[in-house]
C-alpha positions as CSV (number, residue, x, y, z in Angstrom):
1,X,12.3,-28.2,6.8
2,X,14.7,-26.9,4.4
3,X,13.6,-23.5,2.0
4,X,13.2,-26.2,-0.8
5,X,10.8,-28.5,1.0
6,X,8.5,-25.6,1.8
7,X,8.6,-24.1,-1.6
8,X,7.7,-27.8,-3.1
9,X,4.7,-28.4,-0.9
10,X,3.4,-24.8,-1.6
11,X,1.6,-25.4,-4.7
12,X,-0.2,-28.7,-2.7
13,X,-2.0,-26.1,-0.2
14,X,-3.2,-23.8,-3.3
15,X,-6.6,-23.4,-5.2
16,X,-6.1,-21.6,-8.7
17,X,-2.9,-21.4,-10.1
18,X,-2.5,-21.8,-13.8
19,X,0.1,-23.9,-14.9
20,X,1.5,-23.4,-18.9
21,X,3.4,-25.5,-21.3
22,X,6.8,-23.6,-22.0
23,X,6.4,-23.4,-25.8
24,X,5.8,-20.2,-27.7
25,X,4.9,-18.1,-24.9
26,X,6.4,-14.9,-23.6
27,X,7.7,-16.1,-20.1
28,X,6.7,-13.4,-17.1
29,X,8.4,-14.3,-13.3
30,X,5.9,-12.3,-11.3
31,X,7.6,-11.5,-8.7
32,X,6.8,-9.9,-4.7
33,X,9.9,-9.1,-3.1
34,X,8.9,-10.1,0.7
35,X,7.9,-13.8,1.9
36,X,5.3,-16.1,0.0
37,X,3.1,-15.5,3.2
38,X,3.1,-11.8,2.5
39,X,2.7,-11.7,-1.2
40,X,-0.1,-14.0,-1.1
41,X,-2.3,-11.9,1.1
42,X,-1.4,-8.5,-1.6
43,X,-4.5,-9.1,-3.9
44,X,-3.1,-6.8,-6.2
45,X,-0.3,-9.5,-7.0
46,X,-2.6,-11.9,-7.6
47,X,-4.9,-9.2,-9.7
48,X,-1.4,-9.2,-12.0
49,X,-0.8,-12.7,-12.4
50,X,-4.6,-13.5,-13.2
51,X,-4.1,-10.4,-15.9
52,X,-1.1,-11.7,-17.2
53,X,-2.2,-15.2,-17.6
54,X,-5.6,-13.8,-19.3
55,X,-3.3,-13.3,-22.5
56,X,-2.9,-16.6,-24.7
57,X,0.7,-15.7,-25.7
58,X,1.9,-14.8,-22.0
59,X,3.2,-18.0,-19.2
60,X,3.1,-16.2,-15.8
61,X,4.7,-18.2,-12.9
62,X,5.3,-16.3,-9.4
63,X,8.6,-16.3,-7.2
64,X,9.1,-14.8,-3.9
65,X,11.8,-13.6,-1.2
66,X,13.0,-17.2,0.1
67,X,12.5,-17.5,4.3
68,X,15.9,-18.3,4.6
69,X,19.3,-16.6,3.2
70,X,20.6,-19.6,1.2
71,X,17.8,-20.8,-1.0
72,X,17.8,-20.0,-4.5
73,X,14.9,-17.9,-6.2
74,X,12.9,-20.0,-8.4
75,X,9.0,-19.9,-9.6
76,X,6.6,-21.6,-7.4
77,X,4.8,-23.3,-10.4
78,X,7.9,-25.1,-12.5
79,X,10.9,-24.0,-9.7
80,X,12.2,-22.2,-13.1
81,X,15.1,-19.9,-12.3
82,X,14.7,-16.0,-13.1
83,X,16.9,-15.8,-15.8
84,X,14.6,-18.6,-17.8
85,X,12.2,-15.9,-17.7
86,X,11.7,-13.3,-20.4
87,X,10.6,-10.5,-17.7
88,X,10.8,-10.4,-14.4
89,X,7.8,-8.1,-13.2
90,X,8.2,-6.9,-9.5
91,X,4.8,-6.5,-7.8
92,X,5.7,-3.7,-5.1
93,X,3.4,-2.6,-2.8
94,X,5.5,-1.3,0.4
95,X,8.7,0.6,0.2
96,X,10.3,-1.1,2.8
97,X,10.3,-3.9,-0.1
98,X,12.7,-1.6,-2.2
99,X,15.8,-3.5,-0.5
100,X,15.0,-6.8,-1.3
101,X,14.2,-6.1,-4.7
102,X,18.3,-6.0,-4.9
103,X,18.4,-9.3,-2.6
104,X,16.6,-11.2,-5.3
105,X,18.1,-9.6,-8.6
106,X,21.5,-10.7,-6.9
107,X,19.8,-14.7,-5.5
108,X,18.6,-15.2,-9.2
109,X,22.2,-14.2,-10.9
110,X,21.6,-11.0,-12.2
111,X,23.6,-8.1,-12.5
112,X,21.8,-5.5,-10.2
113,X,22.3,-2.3,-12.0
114,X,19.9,-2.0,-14.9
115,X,23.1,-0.6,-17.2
116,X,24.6,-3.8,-17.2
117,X,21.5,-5.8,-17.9
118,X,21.7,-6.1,-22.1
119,X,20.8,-9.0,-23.8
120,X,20.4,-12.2,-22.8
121,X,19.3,-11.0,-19.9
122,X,15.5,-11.0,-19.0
123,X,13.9,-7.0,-18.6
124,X,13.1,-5.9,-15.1
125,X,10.0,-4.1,-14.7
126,X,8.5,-2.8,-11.3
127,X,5.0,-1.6,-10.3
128,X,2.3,-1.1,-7.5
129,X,1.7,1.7,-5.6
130,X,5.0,2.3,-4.4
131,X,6.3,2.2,-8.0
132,X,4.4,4.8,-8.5
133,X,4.5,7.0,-5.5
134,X,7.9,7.7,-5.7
135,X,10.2,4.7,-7.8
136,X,13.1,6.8,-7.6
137,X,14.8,5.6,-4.6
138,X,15.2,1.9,-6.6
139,X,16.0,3.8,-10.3
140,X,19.1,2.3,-11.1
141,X,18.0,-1.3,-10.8
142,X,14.7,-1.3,-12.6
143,X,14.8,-0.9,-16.8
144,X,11.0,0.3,-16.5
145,X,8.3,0.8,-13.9
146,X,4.8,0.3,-14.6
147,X,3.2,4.2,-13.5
148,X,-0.8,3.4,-13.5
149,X,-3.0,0.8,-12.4
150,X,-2.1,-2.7,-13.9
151,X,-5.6,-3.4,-15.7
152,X,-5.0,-0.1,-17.5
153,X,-1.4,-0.7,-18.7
154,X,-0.3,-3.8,-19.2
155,X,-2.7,-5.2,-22.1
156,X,-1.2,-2.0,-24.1
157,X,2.7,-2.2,-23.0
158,X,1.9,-6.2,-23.5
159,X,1.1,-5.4,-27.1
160,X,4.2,-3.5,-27.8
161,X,6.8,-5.5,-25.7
162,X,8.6,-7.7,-28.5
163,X,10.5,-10.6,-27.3
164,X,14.3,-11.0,-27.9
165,X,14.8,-7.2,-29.5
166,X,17.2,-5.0,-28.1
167,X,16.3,-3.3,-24.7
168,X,16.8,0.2,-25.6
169,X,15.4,0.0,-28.6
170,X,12.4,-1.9,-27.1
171,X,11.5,0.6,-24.4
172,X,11.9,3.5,-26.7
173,X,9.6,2.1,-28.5
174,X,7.0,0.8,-25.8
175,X,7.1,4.5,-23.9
176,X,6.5,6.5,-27.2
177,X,3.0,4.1,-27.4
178,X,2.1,4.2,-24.0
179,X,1.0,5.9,-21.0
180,X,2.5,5.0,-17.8
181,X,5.8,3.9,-18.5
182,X,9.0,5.3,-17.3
183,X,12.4,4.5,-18.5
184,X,14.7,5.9,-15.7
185,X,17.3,5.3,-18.1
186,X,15.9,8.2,-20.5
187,X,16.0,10.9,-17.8
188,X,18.7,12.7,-16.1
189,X,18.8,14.4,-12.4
190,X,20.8,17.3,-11.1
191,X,21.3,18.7,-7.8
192,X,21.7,22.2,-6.2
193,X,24.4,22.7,-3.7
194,X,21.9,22.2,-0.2
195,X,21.1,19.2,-2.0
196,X,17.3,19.8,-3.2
197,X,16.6,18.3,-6.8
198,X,17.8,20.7,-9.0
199,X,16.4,19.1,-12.3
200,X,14.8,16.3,-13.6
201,X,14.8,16.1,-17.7
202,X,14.5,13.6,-20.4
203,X,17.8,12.8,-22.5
204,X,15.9,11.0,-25.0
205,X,12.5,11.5,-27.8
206,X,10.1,10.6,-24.3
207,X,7.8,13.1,-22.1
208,X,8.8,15.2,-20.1
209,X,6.3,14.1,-17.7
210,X,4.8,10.5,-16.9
211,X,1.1,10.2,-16.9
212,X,-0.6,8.1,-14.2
213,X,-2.8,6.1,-15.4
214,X,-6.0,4.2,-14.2
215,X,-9.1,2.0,-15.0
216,X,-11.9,4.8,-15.3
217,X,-14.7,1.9,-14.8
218,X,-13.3,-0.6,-12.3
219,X,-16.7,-2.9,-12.1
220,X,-16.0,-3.9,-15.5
221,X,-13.4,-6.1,-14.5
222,X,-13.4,-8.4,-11.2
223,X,-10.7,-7.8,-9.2
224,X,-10.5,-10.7,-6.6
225,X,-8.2,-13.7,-5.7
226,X,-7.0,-16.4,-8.3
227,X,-5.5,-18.4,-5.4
228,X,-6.2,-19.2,-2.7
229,X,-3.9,-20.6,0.2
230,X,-3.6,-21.6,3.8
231,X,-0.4,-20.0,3.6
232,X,-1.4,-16.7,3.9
233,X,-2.8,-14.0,6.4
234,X,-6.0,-14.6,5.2
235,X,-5.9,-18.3,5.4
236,X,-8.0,-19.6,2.8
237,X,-10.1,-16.5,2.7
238,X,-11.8,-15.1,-0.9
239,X,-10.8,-11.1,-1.0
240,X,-12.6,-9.3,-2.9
241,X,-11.9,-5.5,-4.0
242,X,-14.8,-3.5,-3.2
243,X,-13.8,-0.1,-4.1
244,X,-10.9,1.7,-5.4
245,X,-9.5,4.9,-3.4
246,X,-11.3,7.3,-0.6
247,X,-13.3,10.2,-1.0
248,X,-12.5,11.1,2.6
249,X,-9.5,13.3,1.7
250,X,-7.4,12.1,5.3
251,X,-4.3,14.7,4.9
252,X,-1.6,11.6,5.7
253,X,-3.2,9.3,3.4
254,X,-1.5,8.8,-0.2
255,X,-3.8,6.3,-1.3
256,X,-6.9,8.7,-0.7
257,X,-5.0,10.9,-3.5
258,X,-3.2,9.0,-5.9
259,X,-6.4,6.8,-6.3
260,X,-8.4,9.7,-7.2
261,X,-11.4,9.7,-8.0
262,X,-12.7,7.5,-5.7
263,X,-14.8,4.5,-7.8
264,X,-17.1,2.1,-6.3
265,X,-18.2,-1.6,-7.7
266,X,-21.7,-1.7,-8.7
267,X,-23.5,-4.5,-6.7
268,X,-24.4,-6.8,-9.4
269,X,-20.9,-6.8,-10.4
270,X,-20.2,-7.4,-6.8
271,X,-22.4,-10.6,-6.9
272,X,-20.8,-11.9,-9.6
273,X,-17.5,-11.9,-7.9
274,X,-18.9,-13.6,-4.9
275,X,-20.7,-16.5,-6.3
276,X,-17.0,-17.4,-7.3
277,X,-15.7,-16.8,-4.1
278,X,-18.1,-19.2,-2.2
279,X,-17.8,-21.5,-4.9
280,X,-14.2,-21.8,-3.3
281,X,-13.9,-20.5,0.1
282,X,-16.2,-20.1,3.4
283,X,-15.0,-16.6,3.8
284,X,-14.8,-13.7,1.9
285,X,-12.9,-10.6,2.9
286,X,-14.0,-7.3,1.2
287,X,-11.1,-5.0,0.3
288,X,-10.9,-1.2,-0.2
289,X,-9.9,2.3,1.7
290,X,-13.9,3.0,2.0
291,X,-15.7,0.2,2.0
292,X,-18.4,2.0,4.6
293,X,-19.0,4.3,1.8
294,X,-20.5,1.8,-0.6
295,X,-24.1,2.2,-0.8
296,X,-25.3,-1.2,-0.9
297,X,-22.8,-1.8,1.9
298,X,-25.8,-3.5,4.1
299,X,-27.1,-5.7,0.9
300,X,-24.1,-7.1,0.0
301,X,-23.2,-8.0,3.6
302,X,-26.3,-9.4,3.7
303,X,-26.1,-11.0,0.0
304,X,-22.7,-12.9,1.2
305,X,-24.4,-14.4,4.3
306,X,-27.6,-15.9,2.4
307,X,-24.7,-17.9,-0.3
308,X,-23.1,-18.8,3.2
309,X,-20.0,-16.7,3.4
310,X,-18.6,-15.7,6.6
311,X,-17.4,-12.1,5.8
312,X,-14.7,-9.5,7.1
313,X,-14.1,-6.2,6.0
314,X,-10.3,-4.3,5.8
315,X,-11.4,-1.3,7.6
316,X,-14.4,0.6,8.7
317,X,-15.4,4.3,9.4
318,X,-16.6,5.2,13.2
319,X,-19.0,7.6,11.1
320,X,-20.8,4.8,9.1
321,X,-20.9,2.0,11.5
322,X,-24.0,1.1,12.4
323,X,-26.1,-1.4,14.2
324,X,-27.0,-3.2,11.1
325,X,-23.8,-3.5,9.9
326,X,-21.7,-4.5,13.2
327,X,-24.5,-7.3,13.3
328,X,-23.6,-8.6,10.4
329,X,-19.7,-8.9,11.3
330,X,-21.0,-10.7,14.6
331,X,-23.0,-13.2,12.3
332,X,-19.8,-13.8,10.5
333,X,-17.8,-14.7,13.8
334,X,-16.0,-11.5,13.4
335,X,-14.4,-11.1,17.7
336,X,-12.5,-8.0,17.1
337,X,-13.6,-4.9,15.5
338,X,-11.3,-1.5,14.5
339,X,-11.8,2.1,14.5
340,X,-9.1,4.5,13.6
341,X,-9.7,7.9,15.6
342,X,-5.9,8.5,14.0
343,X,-5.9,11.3,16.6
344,X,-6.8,11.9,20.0
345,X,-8.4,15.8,19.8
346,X,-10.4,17.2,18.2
347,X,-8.2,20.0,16.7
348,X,-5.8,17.7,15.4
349,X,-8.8,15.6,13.6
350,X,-9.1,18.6,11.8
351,X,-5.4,19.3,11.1
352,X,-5.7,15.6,9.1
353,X,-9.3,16.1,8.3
354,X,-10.4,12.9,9.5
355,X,-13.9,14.2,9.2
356,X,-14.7,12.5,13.0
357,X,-15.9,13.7,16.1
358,X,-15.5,11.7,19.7
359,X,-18.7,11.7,19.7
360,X,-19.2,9.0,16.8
361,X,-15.8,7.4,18.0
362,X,-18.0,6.8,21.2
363,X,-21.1,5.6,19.4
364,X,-19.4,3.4,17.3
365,X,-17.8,1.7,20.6
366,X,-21.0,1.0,21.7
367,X,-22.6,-0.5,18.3
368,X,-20.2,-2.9,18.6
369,X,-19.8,-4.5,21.4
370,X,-23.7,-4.1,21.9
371,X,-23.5,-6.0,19.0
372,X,-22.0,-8.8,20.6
373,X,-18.2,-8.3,19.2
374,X,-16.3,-8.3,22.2
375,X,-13.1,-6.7,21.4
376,X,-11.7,-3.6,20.0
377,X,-8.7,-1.9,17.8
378,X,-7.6,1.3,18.0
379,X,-5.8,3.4,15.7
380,X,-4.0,6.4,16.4
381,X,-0.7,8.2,15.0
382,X,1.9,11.1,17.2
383,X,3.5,12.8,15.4
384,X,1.8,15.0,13.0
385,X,2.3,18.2,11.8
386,X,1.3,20.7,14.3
387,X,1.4,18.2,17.2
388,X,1.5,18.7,21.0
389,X,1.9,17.2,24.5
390,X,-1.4,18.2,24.5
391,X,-2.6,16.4,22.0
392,X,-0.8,13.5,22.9
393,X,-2.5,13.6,26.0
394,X,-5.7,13.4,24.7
395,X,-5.3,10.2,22.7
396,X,-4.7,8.8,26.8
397,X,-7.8,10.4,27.8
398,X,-10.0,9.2,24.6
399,X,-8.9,6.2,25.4
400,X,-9.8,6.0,28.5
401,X,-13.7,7.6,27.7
402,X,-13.5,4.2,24.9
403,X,-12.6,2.0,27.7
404,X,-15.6,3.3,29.9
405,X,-18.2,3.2,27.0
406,X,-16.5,-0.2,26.7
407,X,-17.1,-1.6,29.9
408,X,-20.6,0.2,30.2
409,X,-21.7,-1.6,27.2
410,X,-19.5,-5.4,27.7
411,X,-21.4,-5.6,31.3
412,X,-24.7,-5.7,29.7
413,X,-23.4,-8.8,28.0
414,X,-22.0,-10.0,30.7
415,X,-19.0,-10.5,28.9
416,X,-16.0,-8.4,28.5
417,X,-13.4,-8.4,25.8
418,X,-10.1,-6.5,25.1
419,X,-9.1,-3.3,23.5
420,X,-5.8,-3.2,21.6
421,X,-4.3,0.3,20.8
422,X,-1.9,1.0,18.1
423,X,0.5,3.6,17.6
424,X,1.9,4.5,15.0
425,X,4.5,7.7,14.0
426,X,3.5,9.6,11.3
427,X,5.4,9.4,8.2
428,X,5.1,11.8,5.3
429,X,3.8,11.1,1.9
430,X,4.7,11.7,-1.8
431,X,0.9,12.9,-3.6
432,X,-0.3,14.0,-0.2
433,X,-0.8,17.4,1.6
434,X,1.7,16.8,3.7
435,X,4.6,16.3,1.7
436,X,6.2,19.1,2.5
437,X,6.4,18.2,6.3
438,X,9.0,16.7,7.9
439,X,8.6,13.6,10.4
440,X,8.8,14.3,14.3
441,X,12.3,13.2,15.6
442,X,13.1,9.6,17.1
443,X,13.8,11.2,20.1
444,X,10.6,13.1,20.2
445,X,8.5,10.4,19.2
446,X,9.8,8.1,22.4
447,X,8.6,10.7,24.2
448,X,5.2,10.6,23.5
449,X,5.3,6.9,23.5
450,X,6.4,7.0,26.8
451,X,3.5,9.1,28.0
452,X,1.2,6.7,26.7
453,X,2.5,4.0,28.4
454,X,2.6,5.5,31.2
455,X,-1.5,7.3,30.9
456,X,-2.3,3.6,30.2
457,X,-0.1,1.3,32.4
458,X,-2.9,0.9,34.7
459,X,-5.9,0.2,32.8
460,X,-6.5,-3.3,32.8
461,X,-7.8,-5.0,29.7
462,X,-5.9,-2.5,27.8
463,X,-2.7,-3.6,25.4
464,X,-0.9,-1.0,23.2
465,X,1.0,-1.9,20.5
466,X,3.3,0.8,19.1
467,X,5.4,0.9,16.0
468,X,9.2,1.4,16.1
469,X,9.9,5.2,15.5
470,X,13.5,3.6,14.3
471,X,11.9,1.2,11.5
472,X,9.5,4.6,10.6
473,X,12.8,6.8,10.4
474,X,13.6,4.5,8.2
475,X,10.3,4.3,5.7
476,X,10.1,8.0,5.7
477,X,13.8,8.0,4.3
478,X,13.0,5.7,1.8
479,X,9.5,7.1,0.5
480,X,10.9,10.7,1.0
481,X,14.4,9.5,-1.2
482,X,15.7,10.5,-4.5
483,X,18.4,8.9,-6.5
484,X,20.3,8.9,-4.1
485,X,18.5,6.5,-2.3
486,X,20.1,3.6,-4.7
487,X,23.4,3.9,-3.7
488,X,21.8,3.7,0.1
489,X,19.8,0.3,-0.7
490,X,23.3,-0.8,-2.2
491,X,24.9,-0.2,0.9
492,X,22.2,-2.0,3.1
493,X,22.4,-5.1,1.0
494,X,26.2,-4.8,1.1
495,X,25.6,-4.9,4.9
496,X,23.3,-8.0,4.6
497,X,20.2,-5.6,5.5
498,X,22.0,-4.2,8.7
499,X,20.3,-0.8,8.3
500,X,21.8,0.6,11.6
501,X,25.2,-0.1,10.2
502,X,24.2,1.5,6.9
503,X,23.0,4.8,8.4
504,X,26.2,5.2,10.8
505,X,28.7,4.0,7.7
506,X,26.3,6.4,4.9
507,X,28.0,9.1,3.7
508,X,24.5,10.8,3.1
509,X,22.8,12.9,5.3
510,X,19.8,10.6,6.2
511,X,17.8,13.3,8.3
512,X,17.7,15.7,5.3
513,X,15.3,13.3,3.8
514,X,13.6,12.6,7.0
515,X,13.2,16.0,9.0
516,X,13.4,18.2,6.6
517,X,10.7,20.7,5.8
518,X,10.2,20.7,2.0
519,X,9.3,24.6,0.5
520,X,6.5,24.8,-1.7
521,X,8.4,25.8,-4.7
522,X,10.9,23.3,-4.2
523,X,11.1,20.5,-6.8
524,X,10.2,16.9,-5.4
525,X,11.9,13.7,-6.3
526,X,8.4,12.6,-7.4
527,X,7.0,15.4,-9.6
528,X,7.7,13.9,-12.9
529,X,4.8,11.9,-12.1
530,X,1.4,13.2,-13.2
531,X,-1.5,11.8,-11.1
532,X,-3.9,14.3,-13.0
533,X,-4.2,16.4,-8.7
534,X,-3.0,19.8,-8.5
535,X,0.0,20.9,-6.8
536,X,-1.2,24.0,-6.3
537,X,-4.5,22.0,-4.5
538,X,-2.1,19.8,-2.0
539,X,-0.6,23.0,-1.2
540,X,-3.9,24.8,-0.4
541,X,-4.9,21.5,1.7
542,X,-1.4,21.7,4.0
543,X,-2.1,25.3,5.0
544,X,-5.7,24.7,5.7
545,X,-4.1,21.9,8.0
546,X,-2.1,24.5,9.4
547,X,-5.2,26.9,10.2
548,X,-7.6,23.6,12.1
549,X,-9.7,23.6,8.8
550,X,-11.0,20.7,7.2
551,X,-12.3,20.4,3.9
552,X,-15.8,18.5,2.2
553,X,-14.7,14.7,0.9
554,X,-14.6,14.4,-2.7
555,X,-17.8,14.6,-4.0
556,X,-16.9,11.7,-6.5
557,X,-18.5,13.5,-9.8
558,X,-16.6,15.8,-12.1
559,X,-15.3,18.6,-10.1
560,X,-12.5,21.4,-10.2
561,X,-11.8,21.1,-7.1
562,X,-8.0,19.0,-6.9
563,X,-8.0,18.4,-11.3
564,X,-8.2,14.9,-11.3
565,X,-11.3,15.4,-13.3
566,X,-10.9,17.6,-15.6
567,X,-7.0,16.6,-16.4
């Protein structure tokens, strides 16, 4: 079936998308630069299109990377090309994205570099989290990014977007009336001679500094799917965002920052969104970093299975699983359940401040499958700062005291099921403690894989999954990039998305990005971002890692503890 065929029968297998007449509307492509499988499952993309389309004046269709190279790039609702479109809004999630965000401008006929954009072409804006973790490495091809959750900005930048005027003049105006917009146009970068950002300063009337900004109350909106789709990772499933951040303070984990403070959905605002949901779907995923943390975690489990709801949650806690709870993913005919230890000692728990002891790892193995789920995930990353063979070692050896509290518990059923580890190398983020830290070397990394292979090979029942430490190189360069970056991305598309190629043809020095150390007075690519946190906090929070000390979870009330609160 041809990449036209598939996109025409799309909109048969959909529930919820909202079709406009053409006439006297600002036009929006909404656009997620990966496959129409993949942006479906983000329920942030569908959060934006179900925002934009809330406004009377605003026609919101979505487009998508095509599966195959040839097709052309055109909405799913009206198969409208880009450049019919007044804005084209990338939804961005996932830096590994950043590349095909240059595929697509070049598929739908647009120049790529926002300079030669002007009138009549349609404005590019970006956002999602990795717009506004560090947008830098895709700078020259954006006209704005979107810094701040979408329910918080767009109804204002909306309001002062007017259709047809002239760009510069239009931006100007939009980032002098509000927060959380960034013109890279209006700022200028320098660089010292070992490379490191020199400067970062505006050239034009805008701030210095971009605030982050974010929806203060997030149950008094409902932030759920519009659509629904077979077509997805979900298939057919109803998500539904439980909460928004984590108060756990995990050292790797950007989102447990930038999100901050942590906010919760209250749960008669969570019962609203499900009597939608069932209305719809038989099964309803609950979204969120913490969703163990919600205090009416038990009665709203138990609220979804009285409307008839199979349920299924994005992640769980091996501190907060319980009996009660892992009974009510077996009444939901959830088979696999997933803990993420992320490390394999004790000391290096700390070091990330995972705020877990083997203890509970072990007890939560045996909730479940006593429970009845018969198989298991596993998290774990090598890799992080301070790391050792040692350590390494003991992921083999946790694993192996999982197994046996596995099997202990699946012969009392009579019945036993699989456990899947994952591996993953650690990549450091902008907005985290560890920002400053470089990522262990590809060569180093293999190593460690090797030795868990090898702990493992001969445990039966036992599959391990582990992420390519080349592909991770390659996020951590991206994530980690400055301007620079562009010219990189370029050079990739150029090379029709051989990245090997790119990094042996690059004249930049890749492994600066990826390996290097950062010092704590250095400036970062990212800092012209304010997320309201302390640097000076991150910083406190990396040498505590460095010293096996862990620090409280946000204690999700005003505080002065990282200055989210009181910024």
């Amino acid at each position: 079936m041809s990449g036209k065929q598939k996109r025409n029968k799309l909109p048969d297998t959909e529930t919820g998308a909202v079709r406009k007449q053409w006439n006297d509307h600002i036009r929006i492509a909404l656009v997620y630069p990966n496959t129409y499988k993949v942006g479906m499952s983000n329920l942030g993309f569908q959060t934006v299109y179900d925002i934009l389309n809330g406004f009377d004046n605003i026609l919101c269709e979505r487009a998508f990377l095509p599966d195959d190279i040839i097709s052309r790039i055109l909405s799913i609702e009206s198969s409208r090309s880009l450049l019919d479109f007044d804005i084209i809004a990338f939804s961005v999630s996932f830096e590994s994205d950043f590349g095909n965000i240059i595929s697509i401008l070049k598929k739908a006929g647009l120049p790529v570099s926002a300079s030669e954009r002007g009138t009549p072409y349609p404005l590019v804006i970006a956002g999602g989290v990795a717009c506004f973790i560090n947008p830098e490495p895709v700078f020259e091809f954006i006209d704005c990014f979107v810094i701040g959750e979408a329910e918080a900005v767009l109804p204002n930048f909306l309001d002062h977007y007017k259709s047809g005027a002239e760009k510069k003049d239009n931006l100007l105006e939009i980032v002098k009336q509000v927060s959380g917009v960034y013109v890279p146009a209006f700022y200028e970068t320098s660089y010292n001679k070992d490379g490191t950002l020199r400067s970062f300063y505006p050239i034009a009337d805008v701030p210095e500094k971009i605030k982050y900004v974010y929806l203060k109350d997030i149950s008094s909106v409902s932030t759920c799917s519009k659509i629904v789709s077979q077509n997805t990772t979900f298939d057919r499933s109803f998500l539904i965002e439980v909460s928004r951040g984590c108060p756990h303070g995990c050292r790797f984990c950007s989102a447990g920052f930038v999100y901050r403070p942590p906010r919760f959905r209250t749960l008669s605002s969570l019962e609203k969104t499900l009597d939608k949901g069932v209305a719809i779907a038989d099964r309803i995923g609950f979204i969120g970093a913490a969703i163990s943390d919600l205090p009416e975690i038990i009665a709203l489990c138990s609220m979804a299975q009285i409307k008839g709801a199979q349920i299924s949650f994005s992640s769980l806690r091996a501190d907060a699983l319980t009996g009660e709870l892992a009974a009510a993913l077996k009444k939901s005919g959830i088979k696999t359940a997933t803990i993420a230890p992320d490390g394999g000692s004790q000391r290096i728990r700390n070091v990330i401040n995972k705020g877990i002891t083997e203890d509970q790892i072990l007890s939560a193995t045996e909730i479940i499958v006593d429970a009845g789920i018969p198989n298991i995930k596993l998290y774990f990353m090598i890799g992080l700062p301070t790391e050792t063979m040692e350590d390494v070692e003991e992921i083999v050896i946790l694993c192996k005291k999982i197994k046996k509290r596995f099997l202990d518990s699946s012969r009392k059923k009579q019945r036993i099921g699989h456990i899947t580890i994952s591996i993953n190398p650690f990549i450091p983020k902008p907005f985290t403690p560890f920002q400053w830290a470089g990522m262990d070397d590809i060569a180093s990394l293999k190593k460690k894989i090797l030795h868990i292979k090898n702990g493992l090979k001969k445990e039966a029942n036992v599959r391990i999954d582990f992420a390519s430490p080349k592909k991770s190189y390659l996020q951590a360069l991206i994530s980690r990039g400055d301007r620079k970056m562009a010219g990189f991305l370029s050079l990739v598309e150029s090379n029709s998305g051989n990245w090997l190629k790119t990094l042996k043809s690059s004249t930049i020095n890749t492994d600066f990005y990826v390996y290097r150390k950062k010092s704590f007075d250095e400036l970062l690519p990212w800092d012209f971002i304010d997320h309201g946190i302390n640097k000076s906090y991150l910083e406190k929070e990396y040498q505590k890692a460095l010293l096996f000390q862990t620090s409280a979870p946000c204690p999700m009330n005003s505080c002065k503890k990282c200055g989210v609160c009181i910024g």
